[in-house]
PLY file of the C-alpha trace (Angstrom):
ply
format ascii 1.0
element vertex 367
property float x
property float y
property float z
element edge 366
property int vertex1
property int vertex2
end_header
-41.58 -0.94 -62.71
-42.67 2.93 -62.44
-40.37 4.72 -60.12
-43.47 5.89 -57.54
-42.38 8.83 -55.57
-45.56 10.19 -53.70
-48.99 9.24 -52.82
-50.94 10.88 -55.59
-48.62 8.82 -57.91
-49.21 5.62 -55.97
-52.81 6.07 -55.79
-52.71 6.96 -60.23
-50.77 4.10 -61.06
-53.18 1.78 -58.65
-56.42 3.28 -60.51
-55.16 2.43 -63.87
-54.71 -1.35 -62.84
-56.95 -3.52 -64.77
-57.80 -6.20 -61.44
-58.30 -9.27 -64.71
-55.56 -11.07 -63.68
-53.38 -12.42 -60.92
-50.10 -10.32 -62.12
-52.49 -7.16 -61.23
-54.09 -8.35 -57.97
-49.91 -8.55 -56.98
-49.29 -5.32 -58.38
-51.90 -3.61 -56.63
-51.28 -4.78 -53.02
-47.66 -3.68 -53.73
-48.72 -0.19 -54.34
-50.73 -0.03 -51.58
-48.09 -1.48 -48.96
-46.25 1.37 -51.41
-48.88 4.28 -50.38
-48.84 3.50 -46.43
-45.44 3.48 -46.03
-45.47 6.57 -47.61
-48.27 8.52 -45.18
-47.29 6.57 -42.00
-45.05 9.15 -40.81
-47.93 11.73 -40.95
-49.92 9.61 -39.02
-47.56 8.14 -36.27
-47.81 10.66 -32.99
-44.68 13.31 -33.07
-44.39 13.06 -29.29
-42.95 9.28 -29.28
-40.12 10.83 -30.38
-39.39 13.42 -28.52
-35.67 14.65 -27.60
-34.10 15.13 -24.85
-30.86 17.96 -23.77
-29.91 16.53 -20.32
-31.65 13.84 -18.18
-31.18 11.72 -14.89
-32.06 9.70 -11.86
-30.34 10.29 -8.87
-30.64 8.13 -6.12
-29.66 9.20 -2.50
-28.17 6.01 -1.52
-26.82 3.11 -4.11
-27.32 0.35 -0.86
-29.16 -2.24 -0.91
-32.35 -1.86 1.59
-31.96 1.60 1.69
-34.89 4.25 1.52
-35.89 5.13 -2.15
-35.09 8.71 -2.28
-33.63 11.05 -4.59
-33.60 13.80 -7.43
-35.35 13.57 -10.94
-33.77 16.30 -13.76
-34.96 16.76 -17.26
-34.84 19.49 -20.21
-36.45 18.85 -22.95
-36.41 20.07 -26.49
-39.99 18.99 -27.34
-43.26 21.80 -27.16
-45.40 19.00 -25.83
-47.79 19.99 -22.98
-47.00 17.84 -20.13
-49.40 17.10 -16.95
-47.51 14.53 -15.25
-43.97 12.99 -14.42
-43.09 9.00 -14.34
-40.81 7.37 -12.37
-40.24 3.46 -13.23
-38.38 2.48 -10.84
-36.39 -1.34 -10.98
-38.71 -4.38 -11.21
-36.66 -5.66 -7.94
-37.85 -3.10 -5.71
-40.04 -2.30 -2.87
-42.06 0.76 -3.75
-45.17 1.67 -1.91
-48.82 1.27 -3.70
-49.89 3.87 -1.56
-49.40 7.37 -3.75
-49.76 9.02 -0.46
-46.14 7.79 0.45
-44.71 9.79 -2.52
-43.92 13.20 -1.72
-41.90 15.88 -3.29
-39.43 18.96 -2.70
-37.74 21.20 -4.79
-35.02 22.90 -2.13
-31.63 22.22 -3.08
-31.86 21.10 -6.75
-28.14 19.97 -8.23
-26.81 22.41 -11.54
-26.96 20.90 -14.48
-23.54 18.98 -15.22
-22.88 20.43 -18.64
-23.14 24.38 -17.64
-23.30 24.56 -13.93
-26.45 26.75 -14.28
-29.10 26.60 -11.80
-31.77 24.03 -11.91
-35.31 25.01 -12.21
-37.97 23.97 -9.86
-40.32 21.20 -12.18
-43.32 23.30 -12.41
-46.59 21.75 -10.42
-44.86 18.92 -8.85
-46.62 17.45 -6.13
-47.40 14.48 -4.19
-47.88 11.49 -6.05
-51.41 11.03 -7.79
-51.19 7.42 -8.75
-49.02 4.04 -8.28
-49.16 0.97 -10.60
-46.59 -1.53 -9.97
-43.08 0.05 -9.64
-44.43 3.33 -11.66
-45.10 6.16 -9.78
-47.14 9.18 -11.55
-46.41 12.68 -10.38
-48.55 15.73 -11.26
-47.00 18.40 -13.03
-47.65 20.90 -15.43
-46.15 22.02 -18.88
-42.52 22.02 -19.28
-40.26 25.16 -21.37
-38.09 23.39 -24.24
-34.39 24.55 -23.18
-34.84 24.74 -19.53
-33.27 22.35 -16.94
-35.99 21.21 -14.70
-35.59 18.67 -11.10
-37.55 17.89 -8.21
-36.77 15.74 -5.36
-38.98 12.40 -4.42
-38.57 9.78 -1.53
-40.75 7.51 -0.84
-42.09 5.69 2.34
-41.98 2.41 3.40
-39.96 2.18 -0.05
-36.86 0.34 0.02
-34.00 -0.09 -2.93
-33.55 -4.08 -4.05
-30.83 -6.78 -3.84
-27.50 -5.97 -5.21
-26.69 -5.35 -8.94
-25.76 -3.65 -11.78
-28.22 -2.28 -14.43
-30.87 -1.61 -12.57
-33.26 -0.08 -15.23
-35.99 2.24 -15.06
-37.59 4.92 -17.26
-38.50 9.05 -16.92
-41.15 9.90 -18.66
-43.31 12.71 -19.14
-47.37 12.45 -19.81
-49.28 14.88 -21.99
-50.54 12.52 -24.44
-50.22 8.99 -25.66
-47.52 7.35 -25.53
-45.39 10.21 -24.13
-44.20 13.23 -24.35
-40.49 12.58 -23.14
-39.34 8.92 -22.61
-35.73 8.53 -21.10
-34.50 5.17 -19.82
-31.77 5.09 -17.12
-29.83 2.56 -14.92
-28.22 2.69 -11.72
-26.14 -0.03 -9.71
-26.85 -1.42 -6.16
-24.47 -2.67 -3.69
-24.16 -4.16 -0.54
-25.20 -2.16 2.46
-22.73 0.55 3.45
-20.97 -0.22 0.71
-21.77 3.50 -0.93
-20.23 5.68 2.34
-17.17 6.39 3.52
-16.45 6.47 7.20
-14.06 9.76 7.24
-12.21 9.63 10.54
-9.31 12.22 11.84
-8.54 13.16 15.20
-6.46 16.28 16.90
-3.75 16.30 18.94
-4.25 18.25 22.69
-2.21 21.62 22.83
-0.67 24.29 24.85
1.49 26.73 25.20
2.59 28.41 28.65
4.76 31.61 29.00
5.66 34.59 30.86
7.11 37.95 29.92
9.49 37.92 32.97
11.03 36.02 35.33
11.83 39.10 38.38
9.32 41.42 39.99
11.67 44.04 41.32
9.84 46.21 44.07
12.61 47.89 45.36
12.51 49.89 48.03
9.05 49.53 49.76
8.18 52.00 52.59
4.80 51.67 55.45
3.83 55.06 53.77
2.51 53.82 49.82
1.93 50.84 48.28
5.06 49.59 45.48
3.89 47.77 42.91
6.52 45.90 40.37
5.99 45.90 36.23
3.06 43.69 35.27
4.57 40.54 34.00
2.39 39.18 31.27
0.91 35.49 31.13
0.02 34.35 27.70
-1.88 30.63 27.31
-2.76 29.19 24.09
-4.63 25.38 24.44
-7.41 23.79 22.11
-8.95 22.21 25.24
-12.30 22.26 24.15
-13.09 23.62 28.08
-10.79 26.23 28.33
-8.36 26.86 30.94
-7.23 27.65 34.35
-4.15 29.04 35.85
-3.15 29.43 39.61
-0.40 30.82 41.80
1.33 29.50 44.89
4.25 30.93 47.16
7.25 29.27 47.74
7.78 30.94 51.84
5.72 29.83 54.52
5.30 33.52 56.61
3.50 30.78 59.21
0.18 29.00 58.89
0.59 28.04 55.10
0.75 32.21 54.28
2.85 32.94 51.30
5.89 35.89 52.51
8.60 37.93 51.42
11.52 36.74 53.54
14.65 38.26 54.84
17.64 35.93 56.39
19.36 38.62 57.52
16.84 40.48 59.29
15.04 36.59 60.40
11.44 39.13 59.27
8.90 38.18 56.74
6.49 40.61 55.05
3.09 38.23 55.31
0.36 38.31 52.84
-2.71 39.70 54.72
-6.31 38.03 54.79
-6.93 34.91 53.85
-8.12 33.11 50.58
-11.83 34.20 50.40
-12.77 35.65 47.13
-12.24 39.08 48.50
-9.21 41.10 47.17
-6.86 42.00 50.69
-5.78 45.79 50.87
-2.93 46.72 51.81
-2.42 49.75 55.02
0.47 51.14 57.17
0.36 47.54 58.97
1.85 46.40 55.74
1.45 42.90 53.24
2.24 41.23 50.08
-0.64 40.56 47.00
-0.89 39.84 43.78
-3.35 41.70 41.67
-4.34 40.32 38.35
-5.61 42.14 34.91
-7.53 40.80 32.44
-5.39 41.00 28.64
-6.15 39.85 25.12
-9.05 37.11 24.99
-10.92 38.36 27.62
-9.84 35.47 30.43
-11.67 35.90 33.97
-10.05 37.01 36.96
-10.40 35.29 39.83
-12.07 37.36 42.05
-9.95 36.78 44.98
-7.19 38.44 42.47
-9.22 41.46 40.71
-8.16 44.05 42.81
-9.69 47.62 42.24
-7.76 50.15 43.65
-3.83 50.55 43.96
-3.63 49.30 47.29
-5.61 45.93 46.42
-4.57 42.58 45.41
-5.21 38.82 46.23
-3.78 37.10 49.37
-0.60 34.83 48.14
-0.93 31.20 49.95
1.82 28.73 50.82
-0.24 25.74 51.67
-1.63 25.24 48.11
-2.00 26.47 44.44
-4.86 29.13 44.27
-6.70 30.05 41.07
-5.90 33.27 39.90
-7.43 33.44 35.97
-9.52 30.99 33.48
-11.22 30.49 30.59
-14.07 28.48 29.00
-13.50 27.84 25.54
-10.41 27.39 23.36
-7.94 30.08 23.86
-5.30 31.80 21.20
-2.83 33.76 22.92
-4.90 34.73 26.15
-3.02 37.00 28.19
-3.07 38.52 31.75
-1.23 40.66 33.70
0.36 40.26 37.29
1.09 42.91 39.42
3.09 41.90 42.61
2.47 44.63 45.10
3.92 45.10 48.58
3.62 47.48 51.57
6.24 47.58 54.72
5.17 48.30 58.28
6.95 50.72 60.99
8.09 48.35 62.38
9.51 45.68 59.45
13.08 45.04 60.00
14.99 47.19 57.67
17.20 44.51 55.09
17.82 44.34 51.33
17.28 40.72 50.74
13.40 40.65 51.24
12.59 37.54 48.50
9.69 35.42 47.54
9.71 33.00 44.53
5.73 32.91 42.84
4.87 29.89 40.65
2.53 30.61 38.16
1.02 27.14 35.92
-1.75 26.31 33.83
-3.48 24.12 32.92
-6.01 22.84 29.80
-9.47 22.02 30.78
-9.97 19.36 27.65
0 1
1 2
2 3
3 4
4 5
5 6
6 7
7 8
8 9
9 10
10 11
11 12
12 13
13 14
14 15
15 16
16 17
17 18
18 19
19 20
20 21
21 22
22 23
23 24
24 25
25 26
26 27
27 28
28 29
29 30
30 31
31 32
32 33
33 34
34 35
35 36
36 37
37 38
38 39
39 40
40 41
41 42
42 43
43 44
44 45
45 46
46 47
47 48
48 49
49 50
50 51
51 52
52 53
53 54
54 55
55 56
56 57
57 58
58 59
59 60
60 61
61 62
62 63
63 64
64 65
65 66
66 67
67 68
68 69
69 70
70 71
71 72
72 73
73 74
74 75
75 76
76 77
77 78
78 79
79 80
80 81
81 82
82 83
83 84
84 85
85 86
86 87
87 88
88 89
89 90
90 91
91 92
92 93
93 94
94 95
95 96
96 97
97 98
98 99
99 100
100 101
101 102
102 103
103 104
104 105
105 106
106 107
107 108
108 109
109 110
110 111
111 112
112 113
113 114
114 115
115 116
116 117
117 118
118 119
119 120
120 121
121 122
122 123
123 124
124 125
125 126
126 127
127 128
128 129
129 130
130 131
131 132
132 133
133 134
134 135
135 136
136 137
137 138
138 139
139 140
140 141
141 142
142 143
143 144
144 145
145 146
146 147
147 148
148 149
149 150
150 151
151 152
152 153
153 154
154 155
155 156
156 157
157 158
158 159
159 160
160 161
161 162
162 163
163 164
164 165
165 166
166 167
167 168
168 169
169 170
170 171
171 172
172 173
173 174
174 175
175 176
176 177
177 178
178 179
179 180
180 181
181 182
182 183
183 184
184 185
185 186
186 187
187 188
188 189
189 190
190 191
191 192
192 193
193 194
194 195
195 196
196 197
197 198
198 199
199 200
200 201
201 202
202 203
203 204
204 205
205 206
206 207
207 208
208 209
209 210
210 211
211 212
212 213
213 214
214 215
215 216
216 217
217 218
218 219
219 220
220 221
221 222
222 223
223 224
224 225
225 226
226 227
227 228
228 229
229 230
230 231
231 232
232 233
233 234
234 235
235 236
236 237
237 238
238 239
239 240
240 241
241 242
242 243
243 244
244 245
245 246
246 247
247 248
248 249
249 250
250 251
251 252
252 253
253 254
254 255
255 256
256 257
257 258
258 259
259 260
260 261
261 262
262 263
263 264
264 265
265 266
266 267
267 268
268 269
269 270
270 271
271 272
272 273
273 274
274 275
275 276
276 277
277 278
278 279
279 280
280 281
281 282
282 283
283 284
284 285
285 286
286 287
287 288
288 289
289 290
290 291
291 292
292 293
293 294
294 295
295 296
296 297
297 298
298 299
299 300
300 301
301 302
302 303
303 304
304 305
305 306
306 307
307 308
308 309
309 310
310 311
311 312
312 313
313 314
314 315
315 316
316 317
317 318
318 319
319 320
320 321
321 322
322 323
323 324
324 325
325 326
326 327
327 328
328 329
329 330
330 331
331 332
332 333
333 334
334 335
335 336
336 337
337 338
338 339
339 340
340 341
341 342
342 343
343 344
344 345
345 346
346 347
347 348
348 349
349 350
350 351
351 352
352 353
353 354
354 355
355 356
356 357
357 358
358 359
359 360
360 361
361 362
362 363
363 364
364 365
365 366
């Protein structure tokens, strides 16, 4: 036999046959099988086989009875004119007949995995046109070979099916028949919950208490000025989520649950004036004992009691109870403030050198 090796030599050979016998009847339905399996290939529709760079499914859960929702990504290498996008979804699912259900968005695309780049938003994507069965048909308009396109879908009162693995579905592009791109895919399903993780963690309470000194030293105090010692510095650090508060307290009774400086060898006290009424005492010739309080780092408020103004001014010091000198409302690293112990003799205080008081000064978190 004639080695045939294109059409116009098929169709030669064939018009020389003399149809007289069986033998040539044979001969020329083999050359004919001969000359269509030689022009098939011009006649079959390019787009059927049309490649494809990169493509996916992503769903936004892998449970089973769980929303459908996700992200569709393609880039194609075909110059097809696309007008629509396919999703098949699994046989096994629930997906909604109504195309209404179907919507779109194309905020917060993934990168494509290969280069990282940027995903493109799939150009005319929109709410679904059409449902038959589990395929949903998405308008969209002509896709750039070489450029990584995605869109995201979800669909209402659509729900993922029963466990498995190899649940199949196709991606497909429409522009002409059959297709311009065809991709299948798979995914898995499991049981319900069974794609999270619960993260849990939890933080310990904190805080940290100091002060700068231990001794206010007034010295020698006089009915004629107002002494005040160094400012001692209080520094509190807490993650209570509230803050904190700190208050003071005097460890002499001067009478009536008023904090004093005391002498035992002149039997005298030096009482703190006023009372505890959110109005800084001052001090005068009839003399007194305060504290006055400064806001530091971290801007902690003064009680206002405490926030004296003026030299002479302070807060009254009580025995009977803790009173709250400075807080805070949030979290606190390293807040600081300042007390100023300030004191003022009268005429007529008993002259001695062992005038003492002993201030506690605590904290506390508000968690």
């Amino acid at each position: 036999m004639k080695y045939l090796s294109s059409p116009k030599k098929v169709m030669a050979e064939a018009a020389s046959l003399r149809l007289t016998n069986r033998n040539s009847l044979v001969t020329l339905a083999f050359y004919l099988a001969l000359l269509i399996s030689l022009i098939y290939p011009f006649l079959s529709p390019l787009k059927a086989g049309a490649a494809v760079d990169t493509a996916f499914v992503r769903f936004n859960r892998h449970a089973t009875g769980a929303a459908i929702s996700g992200t569709a990504c393609l880039e194609t290498t075909t110059s097809g004119t696309e007008t629509n996008v396919v999703i098949v979804f699994p046989v096994d699912w629930t997906v909604s007949g109504t195309p209404s259900n179907w919507t779109v968005t194309t905020s917060n695309l993934p990168t494509k995995p290969t280069t990282g780049a940027a995903a493109t938003a799939w150009p005319g994507i929109g709410t679904a046109t059409s449902v038959n069965g589990v395929s949903v048909t998405f308008p969209a308009t002509d896709l750039t070979p070489a450029t990584f396109y995605c869109f995201n879908f979800a669909g209402a009162s659509s729900t993922i099916g029963p466990a498995g693995n190899d649940k199949t579905g196709q991606l497909k592009t429409q522009g002409g028949a059959p297709y311009v791109d065809s991709v299948d895919w798979a995914t898995s399903v499991v049981s319900s919950g069974a794609d999270q993780i619960t993260v849990t963690a939890s933080v310990s309470a904190s805080m940290t208490f100091s002060l700068s000194a231990n001794t206010a030293a007034l010295g020698n105090i006089t009915s004629g000025s107002t002494t005040a010692a160094s400012a001692i510095t209080e520094t509190v650090s807490t993650n209570a989520r509230n803050g904190w508060v700190s208050w003071v307290i005097s460890n002499t009774n001067g009478g009536a649950g008023v904090g004093a400086l005391h002498s035992t060898t002149a039997n005298a006290d030096i009482d703190s004036p006023g009372s505890f009424d959110g109005t800084p005492e001052t001090l005068s010739t009839s003399g007194g004992y305060v504290l006055d309080v400064n806001t530091g780092s971290g801007t902690p408020t003064i009680g206002a009691e405490y926030d004296g103004g003026t030299a002479d001014a302070g807060g009254h010091i009580s025995q009977s109870q803790f009173r709250q000198i400075a807080h805070a409302t949030a979290p606190a690293n390293a807040n600081t403030v300042s007390l100023v112990v300030k004191a003022r003799s009268s005429a007529t205080t008993p002259a001695a050198a062992d005038y003492t008081d002993t201030l506690t000064v605590v904290a506390a978190g508000s968690f």
